[in-house]
N, C-alpha and C positions, 0 to 999 in steps of 0.2 A: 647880432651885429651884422651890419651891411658886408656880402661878398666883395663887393669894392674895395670898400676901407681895408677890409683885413687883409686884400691880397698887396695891397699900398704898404700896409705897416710892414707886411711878411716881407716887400722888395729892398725895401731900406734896411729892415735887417741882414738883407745878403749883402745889401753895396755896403753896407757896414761893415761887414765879416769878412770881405774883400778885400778891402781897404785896412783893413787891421795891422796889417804887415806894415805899413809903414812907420805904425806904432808899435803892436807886440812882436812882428816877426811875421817870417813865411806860416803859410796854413796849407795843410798836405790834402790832396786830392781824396782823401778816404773821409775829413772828415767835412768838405763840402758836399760828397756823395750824402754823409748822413744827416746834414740840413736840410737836405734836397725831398730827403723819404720821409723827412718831418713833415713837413711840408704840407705834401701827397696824404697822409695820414690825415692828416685835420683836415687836408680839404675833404677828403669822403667823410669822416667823421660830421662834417656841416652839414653835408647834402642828406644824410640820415634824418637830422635833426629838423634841416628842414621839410622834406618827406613826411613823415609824421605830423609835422606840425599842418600843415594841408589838410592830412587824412582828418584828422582832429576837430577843423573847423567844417570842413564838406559833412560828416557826420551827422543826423538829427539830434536835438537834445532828448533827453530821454523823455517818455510821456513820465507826470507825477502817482503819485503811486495812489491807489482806491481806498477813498474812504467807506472807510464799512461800519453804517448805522449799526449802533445796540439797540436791541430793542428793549423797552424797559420791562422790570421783572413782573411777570401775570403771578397775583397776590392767591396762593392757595386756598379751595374751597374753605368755608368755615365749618370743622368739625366739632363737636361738645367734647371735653378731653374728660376723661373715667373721674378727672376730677370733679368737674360741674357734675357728673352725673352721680356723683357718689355723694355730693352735694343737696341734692332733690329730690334721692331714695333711699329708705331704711327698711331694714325687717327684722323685726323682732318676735319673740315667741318661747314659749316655755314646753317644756314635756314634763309631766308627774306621772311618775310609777307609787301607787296604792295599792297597800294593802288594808282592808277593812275586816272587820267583826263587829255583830251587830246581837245584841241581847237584851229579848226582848220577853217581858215577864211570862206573856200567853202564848207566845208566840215560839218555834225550833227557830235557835243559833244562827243564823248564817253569816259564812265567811266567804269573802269574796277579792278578786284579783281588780283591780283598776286602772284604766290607763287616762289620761287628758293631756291632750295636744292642741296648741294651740299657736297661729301663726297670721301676724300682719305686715302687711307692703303698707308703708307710710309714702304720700308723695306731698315735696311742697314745691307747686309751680312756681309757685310766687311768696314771699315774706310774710304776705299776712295769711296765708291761705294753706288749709293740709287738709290730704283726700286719705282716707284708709279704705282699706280691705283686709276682711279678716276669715279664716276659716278656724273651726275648732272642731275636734270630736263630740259627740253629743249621744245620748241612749234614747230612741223614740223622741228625738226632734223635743227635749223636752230642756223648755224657755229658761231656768230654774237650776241646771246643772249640765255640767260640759264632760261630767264622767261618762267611760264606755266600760264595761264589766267586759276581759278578757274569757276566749271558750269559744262557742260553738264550730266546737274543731278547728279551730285557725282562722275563722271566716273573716275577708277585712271587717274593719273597723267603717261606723258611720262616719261622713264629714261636712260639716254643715256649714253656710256662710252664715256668721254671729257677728261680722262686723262688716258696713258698711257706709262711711259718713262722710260728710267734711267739716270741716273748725274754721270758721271766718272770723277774724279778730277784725269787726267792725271798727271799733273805736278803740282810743286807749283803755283798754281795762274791761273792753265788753267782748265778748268771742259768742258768736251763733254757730249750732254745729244741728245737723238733722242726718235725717237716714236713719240707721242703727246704729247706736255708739254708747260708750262705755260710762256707766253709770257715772255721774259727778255731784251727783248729790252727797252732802255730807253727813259721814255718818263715823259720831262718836266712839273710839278702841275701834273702829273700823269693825263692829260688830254687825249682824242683820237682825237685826228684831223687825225694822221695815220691807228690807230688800237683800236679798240673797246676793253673796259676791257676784256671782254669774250670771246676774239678771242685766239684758243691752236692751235698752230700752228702744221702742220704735216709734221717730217723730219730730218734733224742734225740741229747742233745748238753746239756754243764754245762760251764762255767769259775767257775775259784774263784778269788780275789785276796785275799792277808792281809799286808798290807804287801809285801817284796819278795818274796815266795814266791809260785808261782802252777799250779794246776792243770789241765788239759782233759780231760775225757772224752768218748770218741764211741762211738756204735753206731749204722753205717749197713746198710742191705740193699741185698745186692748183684740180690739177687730175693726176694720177701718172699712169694712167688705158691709153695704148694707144688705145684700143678701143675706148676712146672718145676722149675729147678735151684736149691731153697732155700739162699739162702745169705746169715746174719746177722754181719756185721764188725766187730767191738771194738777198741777200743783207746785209750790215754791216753799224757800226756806231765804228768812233774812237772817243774819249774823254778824258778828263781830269778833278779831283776833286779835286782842290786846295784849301788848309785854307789860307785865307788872313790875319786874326789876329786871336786870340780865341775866339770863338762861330760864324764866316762870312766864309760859306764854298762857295765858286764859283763854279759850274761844267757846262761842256760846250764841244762843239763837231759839228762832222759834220756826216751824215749817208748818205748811197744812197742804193738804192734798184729798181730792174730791173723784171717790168712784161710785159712778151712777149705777150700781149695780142691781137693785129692787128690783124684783119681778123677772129677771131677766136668770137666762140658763147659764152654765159654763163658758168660759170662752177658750178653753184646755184639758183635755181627758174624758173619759165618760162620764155621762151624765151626772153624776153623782158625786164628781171630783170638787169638792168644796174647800176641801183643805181646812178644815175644821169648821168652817163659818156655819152660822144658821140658814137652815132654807127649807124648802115648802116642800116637804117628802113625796106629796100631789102632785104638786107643778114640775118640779127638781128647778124651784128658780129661787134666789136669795130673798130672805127675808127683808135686809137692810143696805140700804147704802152705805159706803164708808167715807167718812169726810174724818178724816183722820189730821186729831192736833198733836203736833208736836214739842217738846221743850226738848233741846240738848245741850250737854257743858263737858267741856275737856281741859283741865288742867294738867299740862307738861312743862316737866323739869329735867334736872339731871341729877343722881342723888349716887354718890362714886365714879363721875366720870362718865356714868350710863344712863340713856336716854330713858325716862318715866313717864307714862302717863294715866290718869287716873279719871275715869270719864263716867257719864251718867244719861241716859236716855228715857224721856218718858211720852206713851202715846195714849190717846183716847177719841174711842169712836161719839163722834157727839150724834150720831142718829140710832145709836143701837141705845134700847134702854136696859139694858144690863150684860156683864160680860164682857165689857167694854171699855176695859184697860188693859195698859203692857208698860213694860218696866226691863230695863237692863244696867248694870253697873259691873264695871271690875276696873281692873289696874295690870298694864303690861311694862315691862322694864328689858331696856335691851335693841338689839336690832342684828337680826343674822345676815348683815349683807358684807360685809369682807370676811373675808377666811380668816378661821379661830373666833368668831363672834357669837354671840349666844341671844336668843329672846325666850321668854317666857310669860304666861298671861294666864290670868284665873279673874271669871264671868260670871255672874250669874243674871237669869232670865225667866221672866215670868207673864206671858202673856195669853187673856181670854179669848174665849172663842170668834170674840167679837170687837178686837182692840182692831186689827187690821185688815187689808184685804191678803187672806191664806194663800195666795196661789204665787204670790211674792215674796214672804219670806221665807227663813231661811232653811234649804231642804234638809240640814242636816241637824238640827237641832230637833229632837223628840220627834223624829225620821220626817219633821215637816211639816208646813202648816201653822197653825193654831192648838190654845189648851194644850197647853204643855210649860215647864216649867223646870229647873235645876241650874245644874253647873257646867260649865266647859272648862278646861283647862287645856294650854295648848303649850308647845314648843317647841324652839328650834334649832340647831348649829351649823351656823357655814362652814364643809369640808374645803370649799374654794370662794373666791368671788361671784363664783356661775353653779355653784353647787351646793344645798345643803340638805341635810336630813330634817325630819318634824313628826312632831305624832300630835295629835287632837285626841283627847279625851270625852266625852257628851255623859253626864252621870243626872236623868232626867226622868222627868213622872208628867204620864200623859193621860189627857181624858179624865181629871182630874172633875172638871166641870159640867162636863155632858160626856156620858156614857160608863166603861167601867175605867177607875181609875187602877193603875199600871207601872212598872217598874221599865226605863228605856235607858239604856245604856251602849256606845256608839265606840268603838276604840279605831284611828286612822293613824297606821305607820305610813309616815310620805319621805320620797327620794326625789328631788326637785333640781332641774337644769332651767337655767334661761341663759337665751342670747340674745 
């Protein structure tokens, strides 16, 4: 409000107050004094107000307050997390503790301590693609068996690379794998009349699958080094796995495979390592080539709830002219792979000196090779999922057909881990 005005309104309130007396009476000197200081009060009171208000405007306005960019968030390097990687690598591997006794008609006893280890890194870059690596124990680097015989005063054990390959699933249902890698040829009760369990083949390799129809091809070298005795091995197997009703699967086929072996020396052991076959005591070279024909049939069922199968294998050398078949049949029932489960299996095998190439199959049957013939019986119990006991029986007659024939018989207690 304008000083003017208010001290105008503030005068007429005293001629007011003055003048009152005419109306309410006399007004006593004390309480004009206190209009007076009324007065006096507002007027400083104003002059405050306005003082301040001055100060107020002469002031600058404040400057606005900083704006402070964010910077947007920098996105963390990209690390593979344990999962993608645990994703892309596996390892697996078994360890067997054997015990062996070997009785052998001309031959002293022996009994022996065993050990086989064995271990592979799986990698899959990519979906359709897997790379292995594999090491195993082995005795004298030998192709055929991955046991090592425990002793010489605690000395380590050999260990050798037995696996190296990769698996390319070309097409749907075709997969190429080369290097060295683990036999896939099929083989009926999973027995070796042709190929010893432990045999890793060195070379290409395809399987095909089109519904129940199914193909293998192999080509392994038996020495690929022409500085020695070059020798490249072919061969394949056509077949078929038909279901005949539910739970009776049929599978069956026919395989052939061609080793240029004539004239030519060993390609493993000394000289004279034939492994029963025929050869030139002169030269120390094979007599024959092996083009070996195959037929095999496996019929599995289930008979109580447990897995049966009852299988047949038949070979013959079509360039040898005599000596020159092999034969396998049995039936196993069962499967020891969860804990409390049981298998057992009874074989029997009869092959000449000249059905196949010896140096391939199976080492443990009539101690290996060729000309030999009897019974296996095997079995087993899973103590866990990862653990189970077995023992192998071998009750066999060797040199039956060339040289003296003989009494062979093989007893294998096994204590088996995998992971």
């Amino acid at each position: 409000m304008n000083r003017a005005v208010l001290a105008l309104a503030l005068g007429l309130s005293a001629g007011l107050a003055l003048n009152a007396p005419l109306a309410f009476g006399a007004v006593t000197e004390a309480q004009v004094q206190q209009l007076l200081d009324r007065i006096d009060a507002q007027d400083k009171r104003i002059a405050e107000l306005e003082k301040s208000a001055r100060q107020q405007a002469a002031a600058p306005a404040p400057a606005p307050a900083p704006v402070v960019a964010v910077a947007a968030p920098v996105p963390a390097p990209s690390v593979p997390s344990p999962a993608a990687w645990a994703d892309k690598i596996s390892i697996q591997g078994d360890l067997r503790y054997r015990f062996e006794q070997i009785n052998q008609e001309i031959s002293a006893d022996r009994n022996r301590q065993r050990l086989r280890a064995r271990a592979v890194i799986i990698a899959k870059p990519q979906d359709d693609l897997q790379i292995g690596f594999g090491l195993s124990t082995s005795q004298g680097d030998d192709p055929i068996s991955q046991n090592q015989t425990i002793g010489n005063n605690g000395a380590p054990s050999d260990l050798y690379l037995n696996l190296a390959y990769f698996n390319w699933t070309a097409l749907p249902g075709l997969n190429v794998t080369g290097g060295q890698f683990k036999n896939f040829l099929y083989r009926p009760g999973n027995q070796a009349l042709l190929w010893d369990n432990d045999w890793n083949p060195q070379g290409l390799g395809a399987t095909y699958t089109k519904g129940p129809l199914f193909a293998n091809v192999i080509g392994t070298w038996l020495d690929s080094d022409s500085a020695g005795t070059k020798e490249f091995t072919y061969g394949g197997q056509l077949g078929a796995a038909v279901d005949l009703r539910e739970g009776v699967k049929l599978t069956g086929g026919v395989g052939y495979f061609h080793f240029d072996t004539q004239g030519k020396g060993v390609f493993y052991g000394n000289d004279t390592a034939f492994f029963g076959n025929s050869f030139d005591g002169l030269t120390d070279t094979y007599l024959f080539n092996y083009d070996e024909l195959e037929v095999f049939a496996q019929l599995g069922f289930k008979l109580a709830g447990l897995p049966v199968a009852v299988y047949g294998d038949y070979v013959k050398n079509t360039d040898a002219d005599k000596y020159d078949t092999g034969w396998a049949a049995g039936v196993s029932v069962g499967a020891a792979k969860a804990k409390g489960t049981w298998q057992a299996s009874a074989g029997y095998q009869a092959l000449d000196p000249d059905a196949v190439f010896g140096a391939l199959t199976d080492s443990d049957f009539g101690g290996g090779g060729t000309d030999n013939e009897g019974v296996v019986l095997r079995g087993a119990y899973a103590l866990s999922d990862r653990v189970n006991v077995a023992f192998g029986y071998f009750i066999n007659t060797i040199d039956q057909d060339v040289g003296t024939e003989q009494d062979y018989d093989r007893l294998q207690l096994d204590l088996n881990f995998t992971y």
